[in-house]
Backbone as numpy.savetxt, mean C-alpha at the origin, in Angstrom:
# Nx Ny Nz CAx CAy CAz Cx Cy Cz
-43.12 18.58 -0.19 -42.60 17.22 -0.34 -41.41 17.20 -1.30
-41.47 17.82 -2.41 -40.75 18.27 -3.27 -39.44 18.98 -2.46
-39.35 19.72 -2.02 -38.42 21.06 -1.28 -37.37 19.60 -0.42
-38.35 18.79 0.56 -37.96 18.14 1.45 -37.32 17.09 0.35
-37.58 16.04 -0.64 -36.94 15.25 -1.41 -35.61 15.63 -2.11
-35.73 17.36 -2.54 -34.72 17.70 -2.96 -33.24 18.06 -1.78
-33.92 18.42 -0.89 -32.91 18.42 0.26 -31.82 17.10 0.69
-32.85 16.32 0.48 -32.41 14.94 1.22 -31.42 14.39 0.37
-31.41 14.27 -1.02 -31.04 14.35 -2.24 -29.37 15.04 -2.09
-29.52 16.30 -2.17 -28.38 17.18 -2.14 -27.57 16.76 -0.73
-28.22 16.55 -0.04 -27.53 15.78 1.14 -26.82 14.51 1.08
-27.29 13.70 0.41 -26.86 12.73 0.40 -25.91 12.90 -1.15
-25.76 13.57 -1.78 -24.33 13.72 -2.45 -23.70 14.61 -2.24
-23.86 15.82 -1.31 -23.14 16.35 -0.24 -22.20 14.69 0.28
-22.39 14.20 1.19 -22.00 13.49 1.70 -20.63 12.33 0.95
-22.15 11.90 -0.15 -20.63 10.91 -1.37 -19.72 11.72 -1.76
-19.83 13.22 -2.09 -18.63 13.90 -2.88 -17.34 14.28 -1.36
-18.17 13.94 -0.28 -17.37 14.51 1.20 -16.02 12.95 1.13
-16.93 11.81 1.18 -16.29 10.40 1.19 -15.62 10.35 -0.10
-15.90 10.85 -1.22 -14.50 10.55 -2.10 -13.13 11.31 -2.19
-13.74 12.46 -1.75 -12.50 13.42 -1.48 -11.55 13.29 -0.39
-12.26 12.86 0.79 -11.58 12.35 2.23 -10.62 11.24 1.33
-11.43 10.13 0.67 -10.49 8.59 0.08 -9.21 9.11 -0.96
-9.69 9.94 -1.62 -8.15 10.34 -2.69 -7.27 11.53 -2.20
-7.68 12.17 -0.76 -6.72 12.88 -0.57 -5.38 12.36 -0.16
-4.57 14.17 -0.58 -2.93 13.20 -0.24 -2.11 14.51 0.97
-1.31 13.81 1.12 -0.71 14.71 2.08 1.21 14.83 1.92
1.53 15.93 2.52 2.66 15.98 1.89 4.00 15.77 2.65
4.65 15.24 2.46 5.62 14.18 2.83 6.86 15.35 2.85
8.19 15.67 3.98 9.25 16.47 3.60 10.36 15.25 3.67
10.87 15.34 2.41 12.00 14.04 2.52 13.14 14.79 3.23
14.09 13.54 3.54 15.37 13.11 4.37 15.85 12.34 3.64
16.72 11.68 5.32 17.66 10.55 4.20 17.11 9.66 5.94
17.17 8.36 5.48 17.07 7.11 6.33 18.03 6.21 6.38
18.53 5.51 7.13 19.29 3.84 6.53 18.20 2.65 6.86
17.83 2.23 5.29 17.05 1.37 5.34 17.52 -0.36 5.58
16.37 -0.85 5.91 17.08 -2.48 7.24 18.25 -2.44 5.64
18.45 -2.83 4.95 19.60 -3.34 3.91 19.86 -1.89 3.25
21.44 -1.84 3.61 21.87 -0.91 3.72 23.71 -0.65 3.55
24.38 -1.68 3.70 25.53 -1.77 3.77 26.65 -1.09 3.32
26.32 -0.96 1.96 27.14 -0.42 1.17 26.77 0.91 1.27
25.46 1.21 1.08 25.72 3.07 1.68 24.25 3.00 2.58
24.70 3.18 3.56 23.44 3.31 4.59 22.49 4.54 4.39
23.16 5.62 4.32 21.88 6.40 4.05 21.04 6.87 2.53
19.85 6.93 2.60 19.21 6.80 1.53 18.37 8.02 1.52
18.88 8.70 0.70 17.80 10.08 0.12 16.52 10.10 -0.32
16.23 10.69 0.76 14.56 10.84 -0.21 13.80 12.23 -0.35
13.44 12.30 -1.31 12.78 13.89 -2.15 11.55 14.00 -1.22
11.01 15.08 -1.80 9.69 15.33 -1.56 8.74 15.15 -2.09
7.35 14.83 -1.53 6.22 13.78 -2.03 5.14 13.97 -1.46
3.96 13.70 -2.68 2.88 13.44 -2.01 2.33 12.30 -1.95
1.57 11.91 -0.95 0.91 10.25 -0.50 -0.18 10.54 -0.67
-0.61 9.25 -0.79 -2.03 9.03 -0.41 -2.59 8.90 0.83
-3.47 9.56 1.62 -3.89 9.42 3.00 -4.39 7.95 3.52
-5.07 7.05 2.03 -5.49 6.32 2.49 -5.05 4.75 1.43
-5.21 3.55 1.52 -5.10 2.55 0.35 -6.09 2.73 -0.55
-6.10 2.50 -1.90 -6.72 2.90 -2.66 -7.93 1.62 -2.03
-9.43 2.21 -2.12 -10.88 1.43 -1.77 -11.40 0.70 -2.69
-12.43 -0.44 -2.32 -12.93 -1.21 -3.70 -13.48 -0.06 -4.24
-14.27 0.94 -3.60 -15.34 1.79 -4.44 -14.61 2.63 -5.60
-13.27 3.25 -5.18 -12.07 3.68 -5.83 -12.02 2.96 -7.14
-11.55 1.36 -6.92 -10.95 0.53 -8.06 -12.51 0.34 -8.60
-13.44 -0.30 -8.19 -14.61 -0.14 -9.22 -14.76 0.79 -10.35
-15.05 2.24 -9.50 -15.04 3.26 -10.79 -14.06 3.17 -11.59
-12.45 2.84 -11.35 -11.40 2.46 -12.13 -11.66 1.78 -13.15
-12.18 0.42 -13.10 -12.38 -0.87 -14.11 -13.56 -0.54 -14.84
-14.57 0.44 -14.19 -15.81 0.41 -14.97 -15.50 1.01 -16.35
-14.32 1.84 -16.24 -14.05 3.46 -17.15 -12.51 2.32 -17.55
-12.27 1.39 -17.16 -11.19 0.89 -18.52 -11.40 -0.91 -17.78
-12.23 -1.02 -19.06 -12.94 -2.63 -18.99 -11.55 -3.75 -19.61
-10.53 -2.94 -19.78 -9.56 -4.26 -20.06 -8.80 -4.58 -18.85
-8.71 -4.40 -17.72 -8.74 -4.70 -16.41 -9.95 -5.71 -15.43
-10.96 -5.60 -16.10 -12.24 -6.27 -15.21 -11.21 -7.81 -15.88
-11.85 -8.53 -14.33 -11.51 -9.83 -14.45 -11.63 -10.73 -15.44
-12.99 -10.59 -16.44 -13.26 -11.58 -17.51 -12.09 -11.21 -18.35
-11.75 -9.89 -18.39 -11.19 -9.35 -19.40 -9.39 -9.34 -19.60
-9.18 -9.29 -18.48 -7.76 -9.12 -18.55 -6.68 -10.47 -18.47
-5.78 -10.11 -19.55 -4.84 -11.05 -19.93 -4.12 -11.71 -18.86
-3.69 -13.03 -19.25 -3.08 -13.87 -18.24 -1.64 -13.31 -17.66
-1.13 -12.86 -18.75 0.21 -12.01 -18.63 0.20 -11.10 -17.54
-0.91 -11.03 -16.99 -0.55 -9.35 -15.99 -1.90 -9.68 -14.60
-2.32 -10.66 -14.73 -2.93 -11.46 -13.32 -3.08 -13.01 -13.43
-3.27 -13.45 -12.24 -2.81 -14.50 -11.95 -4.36 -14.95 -11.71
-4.81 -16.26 -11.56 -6.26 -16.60 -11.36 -6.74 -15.88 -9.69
-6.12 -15.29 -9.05 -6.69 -14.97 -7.76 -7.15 -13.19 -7.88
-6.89 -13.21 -9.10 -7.42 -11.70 -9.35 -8.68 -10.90 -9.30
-9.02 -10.55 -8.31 -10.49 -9.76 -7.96 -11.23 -11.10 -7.85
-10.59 -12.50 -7.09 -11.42 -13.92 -6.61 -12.57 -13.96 -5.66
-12.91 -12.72 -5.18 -13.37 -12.68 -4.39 -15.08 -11.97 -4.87
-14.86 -11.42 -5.82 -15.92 -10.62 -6.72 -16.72 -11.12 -6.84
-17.93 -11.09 -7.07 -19.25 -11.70 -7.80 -18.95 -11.82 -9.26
-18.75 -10.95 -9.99 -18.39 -10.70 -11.21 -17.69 -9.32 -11.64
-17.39 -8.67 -12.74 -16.45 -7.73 -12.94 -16.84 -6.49 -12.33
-18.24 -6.28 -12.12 -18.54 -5.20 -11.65 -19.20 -5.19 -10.78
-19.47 -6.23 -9.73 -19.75 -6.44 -8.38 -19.23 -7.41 -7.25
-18.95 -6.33 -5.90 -18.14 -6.81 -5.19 -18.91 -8.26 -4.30
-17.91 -9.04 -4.19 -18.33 -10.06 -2.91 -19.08 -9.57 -2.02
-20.14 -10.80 -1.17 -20.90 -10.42 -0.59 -20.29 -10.47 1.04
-20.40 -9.33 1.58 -19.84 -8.54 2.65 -18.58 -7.54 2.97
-18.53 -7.77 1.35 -17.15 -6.76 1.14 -17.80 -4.91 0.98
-17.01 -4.49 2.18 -17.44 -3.07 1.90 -16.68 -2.28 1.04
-17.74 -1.24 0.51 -16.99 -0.74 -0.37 -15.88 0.54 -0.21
-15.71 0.56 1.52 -14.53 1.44 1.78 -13.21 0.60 2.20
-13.70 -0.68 2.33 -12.32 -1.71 2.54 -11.44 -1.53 1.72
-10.02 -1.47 1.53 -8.85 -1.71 0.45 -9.02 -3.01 -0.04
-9.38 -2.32 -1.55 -9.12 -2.85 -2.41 -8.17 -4.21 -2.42
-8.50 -6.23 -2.46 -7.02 -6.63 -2.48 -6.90 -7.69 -3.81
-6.20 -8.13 -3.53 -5.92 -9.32 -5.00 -6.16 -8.65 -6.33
-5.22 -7.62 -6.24 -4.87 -6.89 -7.85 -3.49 -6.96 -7.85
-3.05 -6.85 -9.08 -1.68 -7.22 -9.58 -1.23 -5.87 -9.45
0.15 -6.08 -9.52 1.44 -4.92 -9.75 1.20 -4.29 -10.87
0.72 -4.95 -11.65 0.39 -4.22 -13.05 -0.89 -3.26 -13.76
-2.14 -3.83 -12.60 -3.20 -3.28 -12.66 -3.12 -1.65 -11.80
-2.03 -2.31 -10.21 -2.09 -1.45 -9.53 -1.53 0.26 -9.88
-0.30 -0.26 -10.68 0.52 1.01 -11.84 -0.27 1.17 -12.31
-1.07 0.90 -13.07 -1.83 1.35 -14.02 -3.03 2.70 -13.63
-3.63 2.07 -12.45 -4.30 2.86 -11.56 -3.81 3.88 -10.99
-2.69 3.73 -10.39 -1.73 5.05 -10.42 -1.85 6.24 -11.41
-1.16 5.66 -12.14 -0.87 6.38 -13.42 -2.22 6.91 -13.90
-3.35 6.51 -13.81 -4.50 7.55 -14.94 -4.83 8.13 -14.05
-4.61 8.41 -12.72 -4.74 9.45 -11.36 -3.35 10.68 -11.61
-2.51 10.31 -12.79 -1.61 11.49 -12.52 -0.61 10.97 -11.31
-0.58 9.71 -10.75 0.04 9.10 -9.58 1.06 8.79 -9.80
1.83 7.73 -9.26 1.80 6.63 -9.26 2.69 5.86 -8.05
2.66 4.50 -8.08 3.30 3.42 -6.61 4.33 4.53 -6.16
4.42 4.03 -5.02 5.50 4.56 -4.14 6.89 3.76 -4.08
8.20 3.80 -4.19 9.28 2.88 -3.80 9.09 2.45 -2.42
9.64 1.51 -2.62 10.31 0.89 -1.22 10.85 1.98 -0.38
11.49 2.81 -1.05 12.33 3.41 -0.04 11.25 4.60 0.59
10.53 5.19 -0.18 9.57 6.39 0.08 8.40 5.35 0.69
8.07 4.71 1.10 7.12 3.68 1.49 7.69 3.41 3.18
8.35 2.96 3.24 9.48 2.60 4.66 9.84 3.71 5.30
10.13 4.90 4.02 10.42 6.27 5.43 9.14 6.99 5.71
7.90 6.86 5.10 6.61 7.38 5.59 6.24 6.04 6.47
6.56 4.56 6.55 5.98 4.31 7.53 6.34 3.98 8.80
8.11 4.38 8.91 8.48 4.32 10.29 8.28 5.56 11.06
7.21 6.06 10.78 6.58 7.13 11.92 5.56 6.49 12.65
5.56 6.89 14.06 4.79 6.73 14.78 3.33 7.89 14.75
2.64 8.03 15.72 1.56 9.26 15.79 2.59 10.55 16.20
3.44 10.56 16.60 4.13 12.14 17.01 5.25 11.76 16.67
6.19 10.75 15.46 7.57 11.32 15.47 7.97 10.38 13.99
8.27 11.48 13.35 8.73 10.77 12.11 9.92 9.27 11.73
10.63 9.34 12.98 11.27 8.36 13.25 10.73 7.14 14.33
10.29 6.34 14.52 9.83 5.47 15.83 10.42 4.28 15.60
11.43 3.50 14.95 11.68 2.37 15.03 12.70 1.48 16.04
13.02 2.49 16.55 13.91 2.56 17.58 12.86 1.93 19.23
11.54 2.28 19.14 10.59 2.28 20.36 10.10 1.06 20.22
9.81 0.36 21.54 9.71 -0.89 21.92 8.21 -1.61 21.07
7.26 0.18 22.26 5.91 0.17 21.25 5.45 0.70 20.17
6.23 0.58 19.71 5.93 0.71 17.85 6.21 -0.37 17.36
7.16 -1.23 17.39 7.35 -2.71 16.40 6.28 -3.35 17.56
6.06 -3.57 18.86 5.00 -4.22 19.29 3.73 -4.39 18.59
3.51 -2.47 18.25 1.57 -2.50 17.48 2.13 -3.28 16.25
3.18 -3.05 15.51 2.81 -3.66 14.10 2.98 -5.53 14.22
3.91 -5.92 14.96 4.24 -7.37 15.01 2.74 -7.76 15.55
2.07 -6.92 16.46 0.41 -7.85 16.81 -0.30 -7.95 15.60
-0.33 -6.89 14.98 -1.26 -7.02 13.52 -0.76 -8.31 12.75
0.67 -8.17 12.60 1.00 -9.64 12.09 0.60 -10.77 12.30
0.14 -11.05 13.61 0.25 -12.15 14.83 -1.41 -12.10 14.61
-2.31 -11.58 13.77 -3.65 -11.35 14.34 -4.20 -12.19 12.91
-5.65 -12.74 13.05 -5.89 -13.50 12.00 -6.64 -12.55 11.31
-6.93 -12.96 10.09 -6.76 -11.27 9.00 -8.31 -10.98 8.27
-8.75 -10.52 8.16 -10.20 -10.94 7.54 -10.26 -9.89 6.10
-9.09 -9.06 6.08 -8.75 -8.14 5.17 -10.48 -7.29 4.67
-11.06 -6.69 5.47 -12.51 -6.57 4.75 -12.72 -5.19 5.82
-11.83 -4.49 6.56 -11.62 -3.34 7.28 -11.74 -2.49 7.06
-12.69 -1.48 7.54 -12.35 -0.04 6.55 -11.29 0.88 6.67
-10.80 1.55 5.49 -10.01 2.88 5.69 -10.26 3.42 7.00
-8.66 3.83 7.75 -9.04 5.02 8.18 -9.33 4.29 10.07
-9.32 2.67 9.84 -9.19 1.90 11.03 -8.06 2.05 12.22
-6.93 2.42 11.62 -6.09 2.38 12.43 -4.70 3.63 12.56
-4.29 3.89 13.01 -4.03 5.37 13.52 -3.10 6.31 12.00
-3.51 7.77 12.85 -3.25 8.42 11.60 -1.60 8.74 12.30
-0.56 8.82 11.14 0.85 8.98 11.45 1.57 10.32 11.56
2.67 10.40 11.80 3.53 12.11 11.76 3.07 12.58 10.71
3.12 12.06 9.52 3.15 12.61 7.96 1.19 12.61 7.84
0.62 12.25 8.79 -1.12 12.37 8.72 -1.23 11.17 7.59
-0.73 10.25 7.48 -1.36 8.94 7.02 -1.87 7.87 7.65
-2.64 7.09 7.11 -3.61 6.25 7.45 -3.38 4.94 7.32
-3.09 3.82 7.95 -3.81 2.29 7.33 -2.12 1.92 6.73
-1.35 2.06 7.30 0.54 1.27 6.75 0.49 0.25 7.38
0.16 0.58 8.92 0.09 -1.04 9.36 -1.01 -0.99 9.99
-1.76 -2.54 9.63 -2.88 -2.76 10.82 -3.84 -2.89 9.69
-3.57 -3.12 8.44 -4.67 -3.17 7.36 -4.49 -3.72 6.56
-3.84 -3.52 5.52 -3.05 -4.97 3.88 -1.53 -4.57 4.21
-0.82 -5.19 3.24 -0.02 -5.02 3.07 -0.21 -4.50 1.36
1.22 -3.41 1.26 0.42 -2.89 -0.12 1.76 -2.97 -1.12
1.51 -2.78 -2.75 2.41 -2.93 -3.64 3.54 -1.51 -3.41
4.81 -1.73 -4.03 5.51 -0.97 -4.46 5.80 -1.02 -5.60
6.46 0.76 -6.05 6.74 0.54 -7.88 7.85 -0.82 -7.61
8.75 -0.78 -6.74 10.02 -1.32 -7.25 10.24 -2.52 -5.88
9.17 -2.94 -5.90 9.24 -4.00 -4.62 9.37 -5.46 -4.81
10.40 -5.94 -6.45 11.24 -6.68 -6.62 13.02 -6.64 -6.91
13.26 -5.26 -6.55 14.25 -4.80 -6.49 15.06 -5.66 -5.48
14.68 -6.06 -4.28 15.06 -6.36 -3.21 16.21 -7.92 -3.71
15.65 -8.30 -4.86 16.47 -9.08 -5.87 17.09 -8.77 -6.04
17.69 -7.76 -6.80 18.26 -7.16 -7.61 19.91 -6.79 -6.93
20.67 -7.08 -7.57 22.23 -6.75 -7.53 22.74 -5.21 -7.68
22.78 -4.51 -6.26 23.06 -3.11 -6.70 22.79 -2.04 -5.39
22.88 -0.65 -5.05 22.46 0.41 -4.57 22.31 -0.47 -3.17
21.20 0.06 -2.43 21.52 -0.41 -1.19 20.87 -1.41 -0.33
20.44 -2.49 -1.43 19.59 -3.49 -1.22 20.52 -4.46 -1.55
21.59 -4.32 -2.16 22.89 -5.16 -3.32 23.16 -6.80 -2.67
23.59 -6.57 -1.32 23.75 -8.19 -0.15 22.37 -8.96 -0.58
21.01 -8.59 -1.02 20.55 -9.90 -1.10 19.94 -9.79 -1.97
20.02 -11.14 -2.74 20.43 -11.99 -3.68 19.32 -13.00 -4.88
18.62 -13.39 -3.09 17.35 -14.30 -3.53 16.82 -14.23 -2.37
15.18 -15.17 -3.05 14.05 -15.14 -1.99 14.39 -15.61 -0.83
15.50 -16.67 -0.54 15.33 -17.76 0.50 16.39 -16.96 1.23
17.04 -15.82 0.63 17.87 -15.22 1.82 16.88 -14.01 2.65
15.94 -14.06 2.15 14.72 -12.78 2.79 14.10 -13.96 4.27
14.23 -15.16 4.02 13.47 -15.63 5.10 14.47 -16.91 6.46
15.49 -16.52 6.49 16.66 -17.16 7.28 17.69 -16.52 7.41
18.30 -16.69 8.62 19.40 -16.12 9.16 20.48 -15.33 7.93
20.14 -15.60 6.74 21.48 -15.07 5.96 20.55 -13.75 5.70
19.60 -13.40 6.07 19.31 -12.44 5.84 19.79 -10.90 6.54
20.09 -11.30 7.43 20.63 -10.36 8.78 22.14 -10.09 8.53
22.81 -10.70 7.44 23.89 -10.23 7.46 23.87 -8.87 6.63
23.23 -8.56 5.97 23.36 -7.36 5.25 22.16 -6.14 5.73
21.86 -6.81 6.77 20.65 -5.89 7.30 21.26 -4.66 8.52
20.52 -3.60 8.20 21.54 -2.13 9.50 20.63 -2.69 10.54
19.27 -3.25 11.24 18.58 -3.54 12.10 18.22 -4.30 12.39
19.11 -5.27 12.90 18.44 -6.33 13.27 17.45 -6.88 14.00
16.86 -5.60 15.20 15.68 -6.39 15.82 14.79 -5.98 14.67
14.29 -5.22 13.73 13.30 -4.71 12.90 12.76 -5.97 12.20
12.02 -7.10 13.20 11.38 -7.63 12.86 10.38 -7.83 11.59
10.24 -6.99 11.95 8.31 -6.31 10.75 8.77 -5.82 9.65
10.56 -5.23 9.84 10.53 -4.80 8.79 10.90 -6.48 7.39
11.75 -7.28 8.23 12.38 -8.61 7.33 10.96 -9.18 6.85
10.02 -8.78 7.45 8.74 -9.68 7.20 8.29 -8.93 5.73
8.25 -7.40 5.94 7.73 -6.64 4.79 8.69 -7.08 3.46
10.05 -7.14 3.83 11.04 -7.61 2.68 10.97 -8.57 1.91
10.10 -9.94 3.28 10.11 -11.23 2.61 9.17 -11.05 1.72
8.01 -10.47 2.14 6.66 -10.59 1.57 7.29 -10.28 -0.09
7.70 -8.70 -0.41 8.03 -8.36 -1.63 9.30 -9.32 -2.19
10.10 -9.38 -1.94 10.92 -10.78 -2.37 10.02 -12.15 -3.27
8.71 -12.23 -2.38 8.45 -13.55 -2.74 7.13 -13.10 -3.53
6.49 -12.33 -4.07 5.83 -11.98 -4.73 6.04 -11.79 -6.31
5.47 -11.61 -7.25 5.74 -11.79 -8.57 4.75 -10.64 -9.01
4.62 -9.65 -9.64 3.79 -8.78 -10.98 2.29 -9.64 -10.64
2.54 -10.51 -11.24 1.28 -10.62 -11.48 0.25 -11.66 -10.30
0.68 -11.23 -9.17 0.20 -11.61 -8.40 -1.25 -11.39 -7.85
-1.80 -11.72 -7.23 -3.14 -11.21 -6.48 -3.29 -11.83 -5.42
-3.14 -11.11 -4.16 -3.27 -11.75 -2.88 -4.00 -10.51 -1.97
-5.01 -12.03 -0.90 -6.11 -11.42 -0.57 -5.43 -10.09 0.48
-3.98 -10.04 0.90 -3.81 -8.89 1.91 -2.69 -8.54 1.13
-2.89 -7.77 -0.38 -2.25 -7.14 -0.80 -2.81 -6.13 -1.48
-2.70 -5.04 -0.97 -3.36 -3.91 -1.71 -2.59 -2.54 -2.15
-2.61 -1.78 -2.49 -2.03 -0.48 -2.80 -2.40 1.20 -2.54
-1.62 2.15 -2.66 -1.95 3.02 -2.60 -0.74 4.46 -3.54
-1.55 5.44 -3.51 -0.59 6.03 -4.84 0.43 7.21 -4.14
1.48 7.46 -4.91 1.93 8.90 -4.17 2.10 9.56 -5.60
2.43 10.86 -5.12 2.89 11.74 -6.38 4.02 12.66 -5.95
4.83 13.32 -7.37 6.28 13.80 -6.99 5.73 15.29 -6.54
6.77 16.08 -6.03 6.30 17.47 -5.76 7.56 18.10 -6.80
6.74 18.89 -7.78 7.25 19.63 -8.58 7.86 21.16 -8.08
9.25 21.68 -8.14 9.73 22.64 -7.75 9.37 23.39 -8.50
């Protein structure tokens, strides 16, 4: 009985140590250069080499996170760096809502929590720009934005009503072997208020209200890239300390020569 309890045992953390390692693995990215939708002033955009995360970081992930640095749990953390929709969905700091699984991505954490989480992984956020060239791959081609059915799958996910409570790993794995870009949250970037910002190759726009009307397309290299003006608006109109229920994250890291 003993022999058989201990088996079952080792089996079953066989298994949890199988599921955390599958959730934090990363995979490795060979950079290029892209022209991203805003682009004008210099269309193509360099990008290094990198490692991703395979998957969005999971509640079970951010739990162990907050348990091991309690100035993040909801009671706890300052107004300055979340907004009241922060982990709204929780029971309390250290238990999740009821029907929330604990391999779903993680959502309604701030820009600030989400760096943070990065960072004690040795991580951290991905840019805009390293974010956009891992996710205009299709399943066989590092480039797909050009194909009819590729902005089709992602504009349906848009078009679909959202219950954000999905597990990792739902929806197809990409050229670069990643998981869950589209068809799952939408997730933070380090620098995904840049799109503000006066400069490099985002410089034509200006403000939020040019991310969501025709003046937006003037400084854009693609204009049918629907999904992509949508991803722009989203970060445009977002703030640090935000928390929204289909916003979640995931980490990359640099590759050292």
């Amino acid at each position: 009985m003993i022999t058989v309890l201990r088996l079952t045992l080792s089996i079953s953390l066989l298994l949890t140590m199988t599921m955390a390692q599958s959730q934090s693995k990363m995979v490795s990215v060979k950079g290029g250069t892209y022209i991203p939708l805003y682009g004008r002033d210099s269309l193509k955009v360099t990008i290094g080499d990198f490692q991703m995360d395979v998957y969005p970081v999971t509640n079970k992930e951010f739990l162990e996170f907050i348990k091991k640095k309690p100035k993040w749990q909801r009671s706890n953390i300052k107004k300055i760096f979340a907004d009241d929709n922060y982990l709204v969905s929780w029971i309390s700091d250290t238990i999740l809502g009821k029907n929330q699984s604990l391999k779903a991505p993680v959502t309604n954490v701030s820009w600030f929590v989400a760096n943070d989480y990065c960072d004690c992984q040795g991580k951290r956020l991905a840019t805009i720009d390293e974010w956009e060239y891992v996710a205009m791959a299709n399943k066989t081609m590092p480039d797909a934005r050009s194909l009819e059915t590729y902005n089709k799958y992602i504009l349906s996910w848009y078009e679909k009503p959202k219950t954000f409570n999905n597990e990792i790993g739902s929806t197809f794995k990409n050229y670069w072997g990643v998981y869950d870009l589209h068809g799952l949250v939408w997730e933070w970037t380090s620098d995904f208020n840049s799109v503000l910002i006066s400069g490099e190759s985002r410089k034509d726009v200006d403000n939020d209200s040019n991310l969501f009307c025709g003046s937006a397309a003037i400084g854009a290299t693609d204009l049918m890239n629907y999904a992509a003006f949508m991803r722009y608006a989203i970060r445009g109109s977002v703030k640090a300390k935000y928390g929204l229920k289909n916003l979640g994250f995931r980490c990359v890291k640099d590759i050292k020569e």
